[in-house]
C-alpha positions as CSV (number, residue, x, y, z in Angstrom):
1,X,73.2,2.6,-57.8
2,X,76.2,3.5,-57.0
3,X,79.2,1.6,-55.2
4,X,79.0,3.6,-52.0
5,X,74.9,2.4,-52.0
6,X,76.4,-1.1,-52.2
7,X,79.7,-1.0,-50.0
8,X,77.2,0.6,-47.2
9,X,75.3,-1.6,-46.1
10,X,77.4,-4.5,-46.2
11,X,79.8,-2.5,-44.1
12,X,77.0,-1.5,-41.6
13,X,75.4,-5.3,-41.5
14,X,79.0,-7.1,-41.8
15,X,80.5,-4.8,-39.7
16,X,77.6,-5.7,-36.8
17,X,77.8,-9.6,-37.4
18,X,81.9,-9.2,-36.7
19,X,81.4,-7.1,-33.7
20,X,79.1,-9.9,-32.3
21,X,81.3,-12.9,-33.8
22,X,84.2,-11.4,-32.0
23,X,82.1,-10.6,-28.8
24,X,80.9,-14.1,-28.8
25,X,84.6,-16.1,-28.8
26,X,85.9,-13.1,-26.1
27,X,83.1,-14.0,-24.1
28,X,83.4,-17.8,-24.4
29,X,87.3,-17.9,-24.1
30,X,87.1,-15.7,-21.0
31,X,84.5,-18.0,-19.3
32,X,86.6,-21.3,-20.5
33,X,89.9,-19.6,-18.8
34,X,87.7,-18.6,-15.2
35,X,86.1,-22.3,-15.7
36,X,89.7,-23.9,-15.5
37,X,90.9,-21.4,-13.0
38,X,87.9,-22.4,-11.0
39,X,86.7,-26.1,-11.2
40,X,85.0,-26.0,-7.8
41,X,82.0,-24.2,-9.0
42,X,80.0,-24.6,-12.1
43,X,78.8,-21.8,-12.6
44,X,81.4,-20.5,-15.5
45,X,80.8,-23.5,-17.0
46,X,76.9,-22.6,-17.3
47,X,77.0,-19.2,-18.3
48,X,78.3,-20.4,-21.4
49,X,75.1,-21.4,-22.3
50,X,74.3,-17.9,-22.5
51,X,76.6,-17.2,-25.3
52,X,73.7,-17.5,-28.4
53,X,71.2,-15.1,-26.3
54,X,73.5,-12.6,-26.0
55,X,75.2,-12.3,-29.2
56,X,71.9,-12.4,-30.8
57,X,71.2,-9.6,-28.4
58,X,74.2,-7.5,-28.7
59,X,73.6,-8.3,-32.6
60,X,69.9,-6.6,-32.6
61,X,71.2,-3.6,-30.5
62,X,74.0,-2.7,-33.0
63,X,72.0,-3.0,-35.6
64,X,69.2,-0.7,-34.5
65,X,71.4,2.2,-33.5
66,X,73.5,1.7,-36.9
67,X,70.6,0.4,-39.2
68,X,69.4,3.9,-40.5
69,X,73.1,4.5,-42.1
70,X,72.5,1.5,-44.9
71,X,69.7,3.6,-46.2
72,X,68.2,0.0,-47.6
73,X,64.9,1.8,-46.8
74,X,63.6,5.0,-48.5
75,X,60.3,4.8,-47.5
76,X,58.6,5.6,-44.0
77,X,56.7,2.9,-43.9
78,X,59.8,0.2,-44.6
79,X,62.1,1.9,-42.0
80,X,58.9,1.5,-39.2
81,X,58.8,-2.3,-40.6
82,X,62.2,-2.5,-40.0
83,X,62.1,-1.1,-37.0
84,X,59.8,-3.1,-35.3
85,X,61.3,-6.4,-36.6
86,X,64.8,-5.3,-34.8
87,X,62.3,-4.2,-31.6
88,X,60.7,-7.5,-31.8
89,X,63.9,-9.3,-32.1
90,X,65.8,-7.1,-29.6
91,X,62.8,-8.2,-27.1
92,X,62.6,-11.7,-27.4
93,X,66.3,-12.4,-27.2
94,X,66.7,-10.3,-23.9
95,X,64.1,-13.0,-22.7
96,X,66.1,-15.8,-23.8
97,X,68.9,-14.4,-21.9
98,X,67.2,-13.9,-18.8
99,X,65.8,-17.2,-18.9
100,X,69.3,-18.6,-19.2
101,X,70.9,-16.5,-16.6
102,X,67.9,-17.6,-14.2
103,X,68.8,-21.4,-15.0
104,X,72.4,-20.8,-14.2
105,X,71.3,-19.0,-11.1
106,X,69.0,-21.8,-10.0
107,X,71.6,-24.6,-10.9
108,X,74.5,-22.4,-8.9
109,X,72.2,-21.9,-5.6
110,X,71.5,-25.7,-6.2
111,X,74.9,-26.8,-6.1
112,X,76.5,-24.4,-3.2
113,X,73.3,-26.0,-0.7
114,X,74.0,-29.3,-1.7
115,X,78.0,-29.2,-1.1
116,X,77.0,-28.4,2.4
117,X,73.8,-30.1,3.9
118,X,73.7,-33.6,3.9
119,X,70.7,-34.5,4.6
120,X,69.1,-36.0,1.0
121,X,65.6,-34.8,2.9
122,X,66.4,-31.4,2.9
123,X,68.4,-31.3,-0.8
124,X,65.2,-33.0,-2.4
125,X,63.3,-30.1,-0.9
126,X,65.5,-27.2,-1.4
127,X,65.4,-28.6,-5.1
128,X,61.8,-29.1,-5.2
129,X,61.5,-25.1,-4.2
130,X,64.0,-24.0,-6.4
131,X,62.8,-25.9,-9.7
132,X,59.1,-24.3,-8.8
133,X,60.3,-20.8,-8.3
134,X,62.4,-21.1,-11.7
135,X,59.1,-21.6,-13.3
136,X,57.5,-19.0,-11.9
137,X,59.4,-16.5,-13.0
138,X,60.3,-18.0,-16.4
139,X,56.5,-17.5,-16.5
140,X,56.4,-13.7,-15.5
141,X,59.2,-13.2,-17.9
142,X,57.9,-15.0,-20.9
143,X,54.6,-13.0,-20.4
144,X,56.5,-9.8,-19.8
145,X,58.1,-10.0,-22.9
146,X,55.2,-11.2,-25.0
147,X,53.3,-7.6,-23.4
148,X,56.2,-6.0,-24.6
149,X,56.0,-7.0,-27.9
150,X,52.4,-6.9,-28.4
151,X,53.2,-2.5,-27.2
152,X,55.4,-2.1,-29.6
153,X,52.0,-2.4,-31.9
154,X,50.3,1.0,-31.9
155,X,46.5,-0.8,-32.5
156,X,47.7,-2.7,-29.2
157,X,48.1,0.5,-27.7
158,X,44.6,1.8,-28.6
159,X,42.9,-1.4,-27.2
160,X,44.8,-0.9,-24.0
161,X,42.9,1.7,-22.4
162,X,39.5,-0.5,-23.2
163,X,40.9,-3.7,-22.2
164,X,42.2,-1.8,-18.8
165,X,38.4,-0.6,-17.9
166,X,37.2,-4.0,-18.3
167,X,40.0,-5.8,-16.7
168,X,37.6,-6.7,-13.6
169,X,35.1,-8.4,-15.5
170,X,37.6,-10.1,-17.7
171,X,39.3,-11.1,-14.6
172,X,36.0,-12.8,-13.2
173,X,35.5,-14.5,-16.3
174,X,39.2,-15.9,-16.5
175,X,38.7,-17.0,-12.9
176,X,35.9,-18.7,-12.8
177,X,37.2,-20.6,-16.8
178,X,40.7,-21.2,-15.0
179,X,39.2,-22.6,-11.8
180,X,40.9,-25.9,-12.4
181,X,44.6,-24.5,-13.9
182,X,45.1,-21.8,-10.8
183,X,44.3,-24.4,-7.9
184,X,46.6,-26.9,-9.7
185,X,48.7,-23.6,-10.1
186,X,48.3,-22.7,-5.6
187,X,48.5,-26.1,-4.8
188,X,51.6,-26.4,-6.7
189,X,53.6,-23.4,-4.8
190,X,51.6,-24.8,-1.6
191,X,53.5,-28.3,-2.2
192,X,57.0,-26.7,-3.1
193,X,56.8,-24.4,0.1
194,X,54.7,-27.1,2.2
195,X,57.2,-29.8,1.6
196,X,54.5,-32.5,1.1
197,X,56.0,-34.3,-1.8
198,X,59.8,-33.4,-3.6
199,X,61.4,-34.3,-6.2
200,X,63.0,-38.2,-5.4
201,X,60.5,-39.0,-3.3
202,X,58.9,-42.4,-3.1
203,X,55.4,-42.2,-3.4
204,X,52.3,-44.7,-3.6
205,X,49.3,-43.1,-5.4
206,X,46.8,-44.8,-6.5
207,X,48.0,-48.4,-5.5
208,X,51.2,-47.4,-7.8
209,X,54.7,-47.2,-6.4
210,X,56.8,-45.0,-7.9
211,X,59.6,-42.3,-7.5
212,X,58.6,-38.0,-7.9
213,X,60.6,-37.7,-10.9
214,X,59.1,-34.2,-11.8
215,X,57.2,-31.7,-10.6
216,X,55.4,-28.5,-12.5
217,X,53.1,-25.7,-11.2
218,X,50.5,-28.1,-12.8
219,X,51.2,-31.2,-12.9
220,X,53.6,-33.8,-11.2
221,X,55.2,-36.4,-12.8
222,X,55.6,-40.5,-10.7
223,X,58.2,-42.8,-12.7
224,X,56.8,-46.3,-11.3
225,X,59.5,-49.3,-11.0
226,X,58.6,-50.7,-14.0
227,X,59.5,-47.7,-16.0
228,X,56.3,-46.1,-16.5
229,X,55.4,-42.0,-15.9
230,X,52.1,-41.5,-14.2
231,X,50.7,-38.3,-14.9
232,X,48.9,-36.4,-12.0
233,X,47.3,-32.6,-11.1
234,X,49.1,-31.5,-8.4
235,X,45.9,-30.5,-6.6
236,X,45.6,-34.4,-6.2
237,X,48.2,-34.2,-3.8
238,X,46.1,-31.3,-1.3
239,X,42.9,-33.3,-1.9
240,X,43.3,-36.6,-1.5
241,X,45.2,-39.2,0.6
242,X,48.7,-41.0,-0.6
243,X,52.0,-42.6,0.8
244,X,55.5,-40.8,0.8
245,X,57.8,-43.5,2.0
246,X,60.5,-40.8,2.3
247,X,59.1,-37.6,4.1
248,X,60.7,-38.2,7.5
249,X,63.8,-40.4,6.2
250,X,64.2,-43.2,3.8
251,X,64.7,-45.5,6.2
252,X,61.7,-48.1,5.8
253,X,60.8,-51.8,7.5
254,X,59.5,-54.7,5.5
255,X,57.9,-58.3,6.0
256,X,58.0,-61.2,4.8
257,X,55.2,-63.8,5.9
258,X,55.5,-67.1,5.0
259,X,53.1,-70.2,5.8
260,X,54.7,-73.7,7.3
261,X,53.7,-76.6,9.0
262,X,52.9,-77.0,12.9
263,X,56.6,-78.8,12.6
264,X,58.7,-76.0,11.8
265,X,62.0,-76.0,14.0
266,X,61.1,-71.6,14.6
267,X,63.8,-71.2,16.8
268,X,66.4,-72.4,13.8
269,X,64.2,-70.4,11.8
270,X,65.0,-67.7,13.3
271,X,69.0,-68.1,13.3
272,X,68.8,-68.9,9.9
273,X,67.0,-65.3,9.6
274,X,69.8,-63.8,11.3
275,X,72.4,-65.9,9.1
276,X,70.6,-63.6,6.0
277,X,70.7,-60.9,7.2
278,X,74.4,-60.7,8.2
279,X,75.3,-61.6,5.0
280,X,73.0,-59.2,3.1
281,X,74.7,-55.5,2.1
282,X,71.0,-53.7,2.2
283,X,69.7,-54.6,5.6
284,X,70.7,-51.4,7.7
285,X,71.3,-53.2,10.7
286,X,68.2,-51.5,12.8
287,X,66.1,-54.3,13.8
288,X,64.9,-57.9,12.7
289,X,62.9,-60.1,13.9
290,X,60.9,-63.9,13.2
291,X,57.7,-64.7,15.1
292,X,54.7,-67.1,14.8
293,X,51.5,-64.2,14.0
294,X,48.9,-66.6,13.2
295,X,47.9,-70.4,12.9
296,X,45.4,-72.4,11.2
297,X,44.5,-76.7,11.3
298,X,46.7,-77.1,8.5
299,X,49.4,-74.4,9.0
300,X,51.5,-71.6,10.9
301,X,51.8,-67.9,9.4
302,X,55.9,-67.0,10.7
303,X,56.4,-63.2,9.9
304,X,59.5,-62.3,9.6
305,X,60.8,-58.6,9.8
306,X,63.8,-56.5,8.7
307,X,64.7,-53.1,8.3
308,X,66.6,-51.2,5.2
309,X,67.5,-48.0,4.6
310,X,65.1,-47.1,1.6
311,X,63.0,-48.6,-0.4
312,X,64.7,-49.6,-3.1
313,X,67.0,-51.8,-1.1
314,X,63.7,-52.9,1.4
315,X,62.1,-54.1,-1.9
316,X,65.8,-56.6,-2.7
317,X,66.0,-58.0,0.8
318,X,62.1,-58.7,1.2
319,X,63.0,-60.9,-1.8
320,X,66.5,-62.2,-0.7
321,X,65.2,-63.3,2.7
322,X,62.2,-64.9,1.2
323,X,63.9,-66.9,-1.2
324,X,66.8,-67.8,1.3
325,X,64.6,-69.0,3.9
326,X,62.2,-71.2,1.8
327,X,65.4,-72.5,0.2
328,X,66.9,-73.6,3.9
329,X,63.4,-75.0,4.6
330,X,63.3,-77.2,1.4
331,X,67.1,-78.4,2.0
332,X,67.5,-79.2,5.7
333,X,63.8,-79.3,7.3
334,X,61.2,-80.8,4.3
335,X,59.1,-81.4,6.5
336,X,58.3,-77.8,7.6
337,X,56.8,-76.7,4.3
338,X,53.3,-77.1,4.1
339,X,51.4,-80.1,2.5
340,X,48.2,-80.6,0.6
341,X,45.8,-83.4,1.7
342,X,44.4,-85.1,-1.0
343,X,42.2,-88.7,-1.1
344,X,40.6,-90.5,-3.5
345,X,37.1,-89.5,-4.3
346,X,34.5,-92.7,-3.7
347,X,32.7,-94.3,-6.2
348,X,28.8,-93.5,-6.9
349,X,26.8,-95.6,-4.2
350,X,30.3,-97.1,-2.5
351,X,31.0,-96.0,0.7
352,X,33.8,-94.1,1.6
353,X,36.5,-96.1,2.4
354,X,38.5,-95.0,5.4
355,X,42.2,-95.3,5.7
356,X,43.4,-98.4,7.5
357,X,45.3,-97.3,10.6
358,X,48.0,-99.8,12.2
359,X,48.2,-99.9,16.2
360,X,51.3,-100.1,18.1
């Protein structure tokens, strides 16, 4: 073997890595300096996350237009290995790219709507679409490529023309198998595009409150207040019957009942009520209200009602008032919370023994 054998292919292979190292930090310094030029959007700031795709990319493409000059191959059969390696390779990372530029894309659209609408509504929705369409196409890409790749095979090639005269009856079979996946997968776009449910949405499924935290073309995820995920088809959401506290705005109104004796001073209730809620940073200002709803022979149900503007903060002065007014009750009116009757049980065969009662 001689030297030029040697010095060759290191000059071919090293001489492709260099190119792509130096494209690499051209491209990254360049994107830094429009970054820093430009801090209002993010999107130079993003694309930077491209950087690995594409110099794997650019790597690949070098090297298959300059690989046949190393001459590390003699043989047919090892340049066609070689060759479809680099194909393979070449394929895959001009997925990854795509998929990258699409996030940026996504993440860009994203942030020029939400610098201009205000409404939290509307962002949670444009979001909601945005996140599903990603997918989608992150979907047709990955199986593009994976066709691709599975072409570059010439037995694939030969199978082809069978598989495409049978594609009908293969496609019945699939259809009726994938019942389940492709209405979870139409009933997600039909959610996304219906605006049933988004993404930060309070929800109650299944007697569970909980917050939209993500949704999938199959699945949708509900983060409950206690921290938990809850895990359900998003063909649940077409079918069946659940609460979204925040289609139609956040704004909510909450309760809090509480049961008193017949000698409850209500109208000082009721200032007292008021007293709370001025004081309180999550009532909304919207409406309150304290009234007797029901009564029994022992005690009085008083309901009293404020409003907040989500749930979150309904959920903190439901508690605040409760506690404040039962605290008030206990410290300047006693009397008004409610009592438990009790007597002493008579003997076996001994009359019951009334109470003496002393007249006036």
């Amino acid at each position: 073997m001689s030297t030029e054998d040697v010095l060759r292919p290191v000059l071919v292979i090293g001489g492709a890595a260099a190119v792509t190292a130096i494209a690499g930090v051209v491209v990254d310094l360049l994107l830094r300096r429009a970054d820093a030029r430009h801090p209002e959007t993010p999107i130079w700031g993003l694309l930077r996350s491209c950087r690995v795709p594409l110099q794997l990319a650019v790597l690949t493409s070098i090297l298959m237009g300059t690989y046949e000059r190393t001459d590390l191959t003699h043989s047919d059969d090892g340049r066609a290995v070689v060759d479809r390696v680099l194909t393979l390779l070449l394929i895959a990372s001009v997925a990854w790219l795509l998929t990258k530029v699409l996030a940026v894309a996504v993440e860009l659209t994203y942030h020029r709507y939400k610098a201009k609408a205000r409404d939290s509504a509307r962002r949670r929705r444009v979001r909601t679409q945005l996140t599903l369409i990603q997918r989608v196409v992150m979907f047709v890409i990955c199986t593009v490529a994976v066709a691709a790749m599975l072409l570059t095979f010439p037995q694939m090639r030969t199978v082809g023309a069978s598989m495409l005269a049978s594609a009908g009856v293969i496609g019945i079979i699939v259809g009726i198998a994938a019942q389940s996946t492709l209405g979870n997968l139409f009933a997600g776009l039909q959610i996304a595009f219906g605006d049933l449910v988004r993404i930060g949405d309070t929800v109650v499924v299944e007697g569970e409150w909980g917050k939209v935290e993500e949704i999938t073309l199959t699945f949708l995820t509900v983060k409950t207040w206690d921290e938990r995920r809850i895990t359900i088809p998003v063909s649940y959401f077409t079918g069946q019957p659940f609460e979204n506290w925040s289609r139609g705005g956040a704004e909510m109104t909450g309760t809090v009942f509480l049961h008193l004796d017949h000698s409850t001073p209500v109208p000082a209730l009721r200032e007292r009520l008021h007293e709370v809620l001025l004081g309180c940073a999550h009532w909304d200002g919207r409406g309150w209200s304290l009234v007797v709803t029901d009564t029994t022979p022992t005690t009085m149900e008083v309901r009293a009602l404020a409003t907040a503007r989500n749930a979150d903060a309904l959920w903190d002065l439901r508690c605040l008032v409760r506690e404040e007014l039962i605290g008030w009750l206990r410290e300047k009116h006693p009397y008004a919370l409610p009592k438990v009757m009790t007597a002493q049980a008579p003997l076996d065969g001994a009359p019951a023994h009334a109470p003496d009662v002393k007249l006036p």
